[in-house]
N, C-alpha and C positions, 0 to 999 in steps of 0.2 A: 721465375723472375729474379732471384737473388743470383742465378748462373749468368745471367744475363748484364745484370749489377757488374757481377767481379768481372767476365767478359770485358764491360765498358772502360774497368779501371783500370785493369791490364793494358789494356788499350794508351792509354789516355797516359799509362805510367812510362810507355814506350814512349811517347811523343814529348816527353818531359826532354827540354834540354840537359837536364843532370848526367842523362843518359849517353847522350854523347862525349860528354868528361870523365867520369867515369867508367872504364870498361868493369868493374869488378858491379858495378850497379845493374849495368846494360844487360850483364849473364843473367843475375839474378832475377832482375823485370822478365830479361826472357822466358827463363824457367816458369816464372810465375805464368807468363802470360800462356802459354804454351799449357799448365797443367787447367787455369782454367777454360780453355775452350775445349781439352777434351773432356773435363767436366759439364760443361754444357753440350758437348755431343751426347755424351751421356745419360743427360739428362731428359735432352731430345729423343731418344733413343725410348727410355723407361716410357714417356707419358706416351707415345707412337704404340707402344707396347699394350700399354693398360687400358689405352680407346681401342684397340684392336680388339682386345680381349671383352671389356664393356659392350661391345657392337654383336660382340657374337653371345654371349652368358650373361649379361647384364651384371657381370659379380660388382660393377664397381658403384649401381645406384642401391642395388640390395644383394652386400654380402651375405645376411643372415639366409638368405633364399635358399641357396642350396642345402643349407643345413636345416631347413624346416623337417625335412621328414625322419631326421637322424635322429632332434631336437623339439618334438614337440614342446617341449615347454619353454624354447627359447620363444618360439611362435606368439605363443599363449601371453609371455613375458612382453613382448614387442606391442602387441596387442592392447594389452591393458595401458603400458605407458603412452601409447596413441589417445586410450579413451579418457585417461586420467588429464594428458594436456589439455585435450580440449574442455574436458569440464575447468577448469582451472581459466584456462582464458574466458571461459563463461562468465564464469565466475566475477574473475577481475574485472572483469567489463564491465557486470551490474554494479562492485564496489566503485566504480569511476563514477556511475553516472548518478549514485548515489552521492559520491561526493561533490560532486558538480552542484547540484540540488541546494536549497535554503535548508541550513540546520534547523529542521523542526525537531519534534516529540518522536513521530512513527516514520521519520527520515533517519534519524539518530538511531532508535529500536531494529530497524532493517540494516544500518550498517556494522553494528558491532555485533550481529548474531553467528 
């Protein structure tokens, strides 16, 4: 998106009439324009790249994957932090809906434990 951006500006800096008053401007915009669109080739280029590669190895929704057997305790690591999230959003969920609740006695007791 941001190759995209500069593309546009480039763009939009050639269509400037300065441009036509200026030749020492005109070069310059060209240059510019000219280094961003081969950066956005580029860039087209890289993401065409890394969906190809995702399609075939999946390395790009789970990098750690291929490392799991090299790395058992990255696994182990990954693992826990999954079950730690969910208890955690557990968690915060009952502290919500405690606080939702009228501050009683054994409303109050339940949420600051």
């Amino acid at each position: 998106a941001m190759s995209k951006s500069a593309v546009k500006i480039s763009s939009d800096l050639l269509a400037n009439p300065l441009c036509e008053q200026e030749p020492g401007f005109l070069e310059m915009v060209t240059a510019f324009d000219t280094a961003m669109k081969r950066m956005d080739s580029f860039n087209q280029e890289k993401v065409s790249w890394l969906w190809l590669q995702e399609g075939r190895a999946g390395s790009l929704s789970h990098p750690f994957s291929r490392f799991s057997s090299v790395f058992p305790s990255l696994n182990m690591a990954v693992k826990r932090r999954e079950q730690t999230l969910q208890d955690y959003k557990r968690l915060q969920s009952k502290v919500e809906k405690y606080e939702e609740k009228e501050r009683t006695g054994p409303v109050l007791a339940k949420l600051h434990q």
